[in-house]
C-alpha positions in Angstrom: -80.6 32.7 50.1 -83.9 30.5 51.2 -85.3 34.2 52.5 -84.8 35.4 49.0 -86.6 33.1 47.3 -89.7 32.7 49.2 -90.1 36.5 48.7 -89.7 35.9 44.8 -92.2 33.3 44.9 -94.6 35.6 47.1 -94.2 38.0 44.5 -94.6 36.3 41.2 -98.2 37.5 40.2 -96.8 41.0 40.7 -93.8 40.1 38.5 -95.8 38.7 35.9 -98.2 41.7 35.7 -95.1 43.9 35.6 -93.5 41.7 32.9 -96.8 41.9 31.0 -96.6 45.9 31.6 -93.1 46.1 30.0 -94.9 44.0 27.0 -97.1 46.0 26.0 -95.0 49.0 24.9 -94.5 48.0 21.1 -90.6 48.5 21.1 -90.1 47.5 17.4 -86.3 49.1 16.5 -87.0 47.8 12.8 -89.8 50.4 12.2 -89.1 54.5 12.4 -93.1 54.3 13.5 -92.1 53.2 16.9 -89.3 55.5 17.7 -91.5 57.2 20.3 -92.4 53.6 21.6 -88.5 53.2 22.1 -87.8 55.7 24.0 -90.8 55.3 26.6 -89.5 51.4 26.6 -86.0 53.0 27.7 -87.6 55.1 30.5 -90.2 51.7 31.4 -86.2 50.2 31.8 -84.6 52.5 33.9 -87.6 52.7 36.5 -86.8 49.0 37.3 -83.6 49.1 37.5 -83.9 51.6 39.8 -86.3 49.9 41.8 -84.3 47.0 41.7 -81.8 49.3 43.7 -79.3 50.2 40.6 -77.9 53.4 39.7 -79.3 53.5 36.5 -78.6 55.8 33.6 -80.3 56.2 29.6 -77.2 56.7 27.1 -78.7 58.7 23.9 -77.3 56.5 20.9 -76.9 57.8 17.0 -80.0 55.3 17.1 -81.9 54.1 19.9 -80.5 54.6 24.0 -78.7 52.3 25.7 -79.6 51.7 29.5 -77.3 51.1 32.3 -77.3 50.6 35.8 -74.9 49.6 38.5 -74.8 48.2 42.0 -71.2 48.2 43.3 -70.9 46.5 46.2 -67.5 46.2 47.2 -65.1 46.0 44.6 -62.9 42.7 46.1 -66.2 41.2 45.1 -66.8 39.3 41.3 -68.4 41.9 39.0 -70.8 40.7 36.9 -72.1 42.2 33.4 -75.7 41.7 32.9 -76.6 42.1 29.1 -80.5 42.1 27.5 -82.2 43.9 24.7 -85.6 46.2 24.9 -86.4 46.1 21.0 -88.6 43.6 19.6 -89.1 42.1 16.2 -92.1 43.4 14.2 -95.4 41.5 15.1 -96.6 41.0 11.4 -97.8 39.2 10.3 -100.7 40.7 12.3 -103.4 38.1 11.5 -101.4 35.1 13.0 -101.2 36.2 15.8 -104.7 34.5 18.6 -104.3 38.1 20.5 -103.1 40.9 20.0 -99.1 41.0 20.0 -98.7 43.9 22.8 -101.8 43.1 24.6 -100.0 40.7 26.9 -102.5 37.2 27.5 -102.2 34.2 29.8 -103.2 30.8 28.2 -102.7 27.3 29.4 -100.0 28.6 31.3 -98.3 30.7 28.3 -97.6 34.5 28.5 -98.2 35.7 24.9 -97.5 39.1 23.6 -94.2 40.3 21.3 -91.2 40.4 23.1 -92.1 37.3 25.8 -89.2 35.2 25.0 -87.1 37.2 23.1 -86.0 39.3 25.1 -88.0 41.3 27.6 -89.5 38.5 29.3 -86.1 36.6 30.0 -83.4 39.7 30.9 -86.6 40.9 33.5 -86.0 37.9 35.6 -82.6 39.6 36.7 -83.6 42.7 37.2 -86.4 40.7 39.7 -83.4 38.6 41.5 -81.6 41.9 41.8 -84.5 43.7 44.0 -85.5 40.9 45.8 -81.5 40.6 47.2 -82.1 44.7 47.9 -85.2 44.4 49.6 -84.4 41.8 51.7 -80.6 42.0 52.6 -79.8 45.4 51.2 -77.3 44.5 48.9 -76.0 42.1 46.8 -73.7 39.6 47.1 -71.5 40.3 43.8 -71.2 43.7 42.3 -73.9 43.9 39.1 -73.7 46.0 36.3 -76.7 45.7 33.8 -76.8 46.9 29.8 -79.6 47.1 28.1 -79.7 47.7 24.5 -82.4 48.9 21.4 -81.0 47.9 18.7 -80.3 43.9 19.3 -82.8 43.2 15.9 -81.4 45.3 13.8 -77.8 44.5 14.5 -76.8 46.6 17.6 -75.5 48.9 15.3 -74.2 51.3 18.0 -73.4 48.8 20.7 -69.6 48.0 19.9 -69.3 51.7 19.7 -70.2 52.0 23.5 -68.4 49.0 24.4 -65.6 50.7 23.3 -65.8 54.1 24.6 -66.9 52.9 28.2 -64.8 50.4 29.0 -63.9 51.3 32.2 -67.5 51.7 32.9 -68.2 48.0 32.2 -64.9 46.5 33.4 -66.5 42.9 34.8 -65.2 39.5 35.2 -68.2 37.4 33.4 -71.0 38.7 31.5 -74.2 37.0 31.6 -77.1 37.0 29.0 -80.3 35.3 28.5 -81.2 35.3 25.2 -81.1 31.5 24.9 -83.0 28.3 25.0 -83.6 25.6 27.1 -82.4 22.1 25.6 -85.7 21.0 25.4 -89.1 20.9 27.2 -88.3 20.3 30.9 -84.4 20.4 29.9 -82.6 23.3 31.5 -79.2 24.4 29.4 -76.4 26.1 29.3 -75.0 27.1 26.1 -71.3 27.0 26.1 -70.6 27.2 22.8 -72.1 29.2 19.7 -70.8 29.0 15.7 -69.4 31.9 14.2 -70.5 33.3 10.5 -69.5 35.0 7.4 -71.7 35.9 4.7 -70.8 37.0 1.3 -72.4 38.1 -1.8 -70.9 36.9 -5.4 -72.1 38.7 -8.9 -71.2 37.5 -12.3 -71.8 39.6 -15.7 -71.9 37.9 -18.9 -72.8 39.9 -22.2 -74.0 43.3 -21.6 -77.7 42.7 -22.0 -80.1 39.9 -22.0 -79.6 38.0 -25.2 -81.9 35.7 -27.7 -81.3 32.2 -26.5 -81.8 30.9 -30.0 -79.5 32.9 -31.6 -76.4 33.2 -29.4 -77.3 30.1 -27.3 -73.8 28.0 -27.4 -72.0 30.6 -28.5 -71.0 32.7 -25.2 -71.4 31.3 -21.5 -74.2 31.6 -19.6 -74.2 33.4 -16.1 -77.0 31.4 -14.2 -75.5 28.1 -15.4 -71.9 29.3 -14.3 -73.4 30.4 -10.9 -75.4 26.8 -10.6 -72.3 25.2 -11.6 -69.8 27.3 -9.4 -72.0 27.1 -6.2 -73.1 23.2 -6.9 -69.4 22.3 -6.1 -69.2 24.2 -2.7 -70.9 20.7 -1.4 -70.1 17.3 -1.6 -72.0 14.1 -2.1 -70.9 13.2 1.2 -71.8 16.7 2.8 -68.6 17.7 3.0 -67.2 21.6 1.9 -65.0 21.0 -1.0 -63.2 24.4 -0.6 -59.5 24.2 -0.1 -57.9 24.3 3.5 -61.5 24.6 5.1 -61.5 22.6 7.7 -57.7 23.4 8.6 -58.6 25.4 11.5 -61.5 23.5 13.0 -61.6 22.6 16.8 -63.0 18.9 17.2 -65.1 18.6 19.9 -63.4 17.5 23.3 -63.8 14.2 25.1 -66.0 15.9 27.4 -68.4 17.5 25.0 -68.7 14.0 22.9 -70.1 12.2 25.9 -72.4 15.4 26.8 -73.6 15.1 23.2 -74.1 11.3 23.5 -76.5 11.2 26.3 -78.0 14.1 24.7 -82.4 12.9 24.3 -82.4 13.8 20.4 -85.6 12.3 17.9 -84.5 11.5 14.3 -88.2 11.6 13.4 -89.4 14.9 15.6 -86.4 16.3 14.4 -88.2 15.8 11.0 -91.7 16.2 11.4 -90.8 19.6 13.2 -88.4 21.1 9.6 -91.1 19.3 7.5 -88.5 17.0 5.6 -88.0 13.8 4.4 -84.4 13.2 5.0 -81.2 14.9 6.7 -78.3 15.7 4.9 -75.0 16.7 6.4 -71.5 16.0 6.7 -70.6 11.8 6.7 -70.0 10.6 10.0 -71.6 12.9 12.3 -74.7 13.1 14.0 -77.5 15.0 12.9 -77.5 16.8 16.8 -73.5 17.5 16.2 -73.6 18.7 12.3 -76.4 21.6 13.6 -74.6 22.9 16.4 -70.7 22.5 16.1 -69.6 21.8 12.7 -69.1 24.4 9.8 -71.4 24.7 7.4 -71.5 26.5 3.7 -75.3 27.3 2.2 -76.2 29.2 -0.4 -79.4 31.5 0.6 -80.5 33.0 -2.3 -79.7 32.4 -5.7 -81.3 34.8 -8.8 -80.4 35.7 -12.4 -82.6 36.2 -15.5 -86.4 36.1 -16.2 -88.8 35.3 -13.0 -92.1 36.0 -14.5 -95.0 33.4 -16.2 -94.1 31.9 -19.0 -91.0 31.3 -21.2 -88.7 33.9 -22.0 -85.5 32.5 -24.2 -83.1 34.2 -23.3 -79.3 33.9 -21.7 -79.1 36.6 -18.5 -76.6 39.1 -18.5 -76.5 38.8 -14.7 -76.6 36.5 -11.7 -76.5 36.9 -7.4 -76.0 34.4 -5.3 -75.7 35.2 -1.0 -73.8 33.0 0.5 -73.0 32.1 4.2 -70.8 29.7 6.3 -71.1 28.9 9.9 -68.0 28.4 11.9 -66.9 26.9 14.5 -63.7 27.9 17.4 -60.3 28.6 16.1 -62.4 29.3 12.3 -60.7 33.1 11.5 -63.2 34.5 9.3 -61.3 36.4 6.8 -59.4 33.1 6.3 -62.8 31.6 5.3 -63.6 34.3 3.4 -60.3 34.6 1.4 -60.9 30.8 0.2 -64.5 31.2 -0.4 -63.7 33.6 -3.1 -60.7 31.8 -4.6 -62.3 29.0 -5.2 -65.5 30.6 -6.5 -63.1 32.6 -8.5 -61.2 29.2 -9.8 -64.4 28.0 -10.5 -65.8 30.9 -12.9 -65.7 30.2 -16.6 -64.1 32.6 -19.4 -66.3 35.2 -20.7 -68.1 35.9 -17.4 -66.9 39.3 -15.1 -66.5 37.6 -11.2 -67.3 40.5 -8.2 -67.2 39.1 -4.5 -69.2 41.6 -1.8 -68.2 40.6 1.5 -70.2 40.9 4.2 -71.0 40.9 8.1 -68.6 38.3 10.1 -67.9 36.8 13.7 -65.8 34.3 15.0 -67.3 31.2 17.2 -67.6 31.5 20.5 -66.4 28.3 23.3 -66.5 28.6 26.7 -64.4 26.3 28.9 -66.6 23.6 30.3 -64.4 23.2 33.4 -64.9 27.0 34.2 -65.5 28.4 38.1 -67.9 30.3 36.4 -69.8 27.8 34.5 -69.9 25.4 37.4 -71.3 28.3 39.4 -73.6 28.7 37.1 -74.7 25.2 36.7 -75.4 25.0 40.5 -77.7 28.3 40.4 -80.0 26.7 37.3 -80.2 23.0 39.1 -81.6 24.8 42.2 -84.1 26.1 40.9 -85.1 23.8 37.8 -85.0 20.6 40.0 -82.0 18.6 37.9 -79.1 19.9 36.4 -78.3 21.8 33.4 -77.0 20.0 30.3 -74.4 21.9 28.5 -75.1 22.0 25.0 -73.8 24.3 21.6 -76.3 26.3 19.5 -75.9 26.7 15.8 -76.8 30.3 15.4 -74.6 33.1 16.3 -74.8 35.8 19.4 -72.3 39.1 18.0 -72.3 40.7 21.5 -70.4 37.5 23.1 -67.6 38.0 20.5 -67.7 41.4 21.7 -67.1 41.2 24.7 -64.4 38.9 24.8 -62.6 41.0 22.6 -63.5 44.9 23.3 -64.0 44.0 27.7 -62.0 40.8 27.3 -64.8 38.5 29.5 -66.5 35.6 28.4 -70.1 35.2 28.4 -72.4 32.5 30.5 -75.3 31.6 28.2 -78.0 30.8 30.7 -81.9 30.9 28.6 -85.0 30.1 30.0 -87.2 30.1 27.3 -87.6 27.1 24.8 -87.2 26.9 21.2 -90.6 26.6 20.6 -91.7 29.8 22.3 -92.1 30.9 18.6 -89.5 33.8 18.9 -90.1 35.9 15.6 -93.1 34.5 15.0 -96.6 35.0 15.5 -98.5 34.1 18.9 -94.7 34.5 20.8 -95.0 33.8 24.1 -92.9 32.3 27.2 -94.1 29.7 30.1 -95.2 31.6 33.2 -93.3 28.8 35.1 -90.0 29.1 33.0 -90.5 32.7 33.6 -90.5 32.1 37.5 -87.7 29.6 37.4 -85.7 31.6 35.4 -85.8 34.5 38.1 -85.4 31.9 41.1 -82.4 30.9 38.8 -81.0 34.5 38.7 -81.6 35.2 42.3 -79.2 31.6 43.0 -77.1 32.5 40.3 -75.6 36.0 42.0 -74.9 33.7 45.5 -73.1 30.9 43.3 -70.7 33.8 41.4 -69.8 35.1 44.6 -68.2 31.9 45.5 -65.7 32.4 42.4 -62.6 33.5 43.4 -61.3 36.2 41.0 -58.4 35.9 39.1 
């Protein structure tokens, strides 16, 4: 093990000016521009796998390709499913950004360029740990299968569609994926758990055309006020979700969890000065840390109906929109949510106005058992090479591919990011810490001799 990590740090300014190589192909799956871009990317992907000793092959999609590679060592061995993504988000805004976004720059001890963090930067360190076990033992000590994807920021649109039709090809025992966050600066994590989400779109229709305020004002209801009204009582005072039976199915947080979250380092006041507010706001009796991360949550994101422009204009709308989303957390069923989402708006609509519901995209949470072989393994690999252990934490947002592939390959997922939060992922001036991005491929290279310890069920 010691053998394979001095050669990793011998090598790091020849990983880091391959990383920045693999930057600077503009691999943006939003834009038809780049479609060249993305398949060159692909090609840029299967090289290192190959050099990192996989058998590695490019799977034409109805979109962009899907790579894969494989390194089976002996099959009584744990397999492990390595997933990342290739695409990148668009760079704009362009004149944000100090340097170009695909012409890759180091400053004070940043990488910057597209694509650092999110996700090139961190899925590279395993394909790193995976040829430095080659090249220096010939072989691995678990059996790796790696999936790389194009189409992570637009919705993997043609990912389950694989999953599905090669699952033989990607039978595994864990999957792993780094396309997470540290805890904070310094902090190494583990994500273990991740909310689920379901999204929905509700339309109401009041007289067939805008009408003159003054004149039929009073006389027929108003679709903007229902919609206000309807969608001010999702919400308590008291931050709790006033629809019916909502929090049946929620899983409280264990024991365990409740005194990771308590020793938790967490800043009222950064927490703050970093959303630009004033106040929090959130569901009595739970900490501001807890309410972002492992409770469910029901926001209205976009509310719209009658006249927009400069000015008055008296009139009552014909129509109003609002989008709507709840974040859920374990043992939440989505359709469950949904189906009470819409009754109650339903309940809640006046006479006179014509209700429509649009549902929309939907996962459930994701939890993985804190006592795991697999997560202890894994929390061994990411202490040895961050210096201190990893804190196990929950993230708020929501990862589709782990709900895949518990339920289409039937494995659960070890969350292991390198990056931090403020790496700006999305954003302008992206970039990743050239020492996360060494740690995080010492923590890879540990992380394959810690599986194999994991007897397989």
């Amino acid at each position: 093990m010691n053998d394979v990590l001095d050669f990793l740090r011998q090598q790091q300014s020849i990983s880091l000016e391959q990383l920045c190589s693999f930057l600077r192909i503009p691999s943006v799956s939003a834009d038809s521009a780049y479609a060249p871009q993305m398949g060159i990317c692909a090609e840029w992907v299967q090289n290192s796998m190959t050099e990192a000793g996989l058998k590695a092959t490019i799977y034409p999609t109805k979109g962009h390709p899907i790579v894969y590679g494989e390194r089976i060592e002996n099959p009584a061995l744990p397999t492990v499913l390595v997933y990342g993504h290739y695409d990148v988000q668009p760079p704009d805004p362009l004149n944000l950004w100090t340097t170009p976004a695909f012409e890759p720059q180091v400053r004070d001890g940043k990488l910057f360029a597209r694509g650092a963090t999110d996700d090139k930067g961190q899925l590279f360190t395993h394909l790193k740990s995976i040829e430095a076990w080659t090249k220096i033992h010939g072989s691995l000590p678990v059996n790796v299968k790696v999936l790389i994807e194009g189409e992570e920021e637009v919705g993997g649109v043609n990912l389950d569609h694989f999953l599905e039709t090669h699952k033989q090809l990607l039978k595994a025992d864990v999957a792993v994926v780094s396309d997470t966050s540290q805890y904070a600066d310094g902090i190494p994590a583990i994500t273990c758990g991740l909310r689920g989400i379901v999204a929905a779109e509700v339309r109401l229709k009041g007289p067939s055309k805008d009408l003159h305020s003054g004149i039929y004002g009073g006389s027929i209801a108003n679709p903007v006020n229902a919609l206000a009204k309807m969608c001010g009582k999702l919400v308590g005072d008291d931050g709790r979700i006033q629809i019916p039976g909502f929090y049946d199915d929620v899983l409280e947080l264990t024991s365990i969890e409740q005194e990771q979250y308590a020793v938790l380092p967490f800043s009222e006041s950064a927490f703050l000065k970093e959303v630009g507010s004033s106040a929090t706001f959130g569901e009595a009796g739970r900490s501001t840390l807890v309410r972002r991360t492992a409770r469910p949550t029901c926001d209205i994101n976009g509310i719209a109906g009658g006249y927009q422009g400069e000015g008055p204009k008296t009139i009552i709308p014909s129509r109003a929109v609002a989008k709507i989303t709840c974040r859920l957390v374990p043992k939440m069923n989505p359709t469950k949510v949904l189906d009470a989402l819409e009754k109650f708006l339903k309940a809640n609509c006046p006479p006179g106005i014509e209700f429509e519901f649009k549902r929309s995209h939907g996962c459930e949470a994701f939890v993985f058992d804190p006592t795991s072989d697999w997560l202890t393994a894994a929390r061994k690999a990411v202490e040895t090479a961050f210096g201190q252990p990893p804190v196990l934490i929950r993230e708020g947002g929501s990862i589709p591919v782990v709900l895949s592939f518990k339920q289409i390959l039937g494995i659960d997922t070890l969350l292991l990011g390198w990056g931090r939060n403020s790496d700006n992922l999305h954003s302008p001036d992206e970039h990743i810490h050239v020492t996360d991005f060494h740690r995080g491929t010492l923590a890879s290279a540990c992380l394959w001799s810690e599986l194999a310890k994991v007897k397989k069920t």
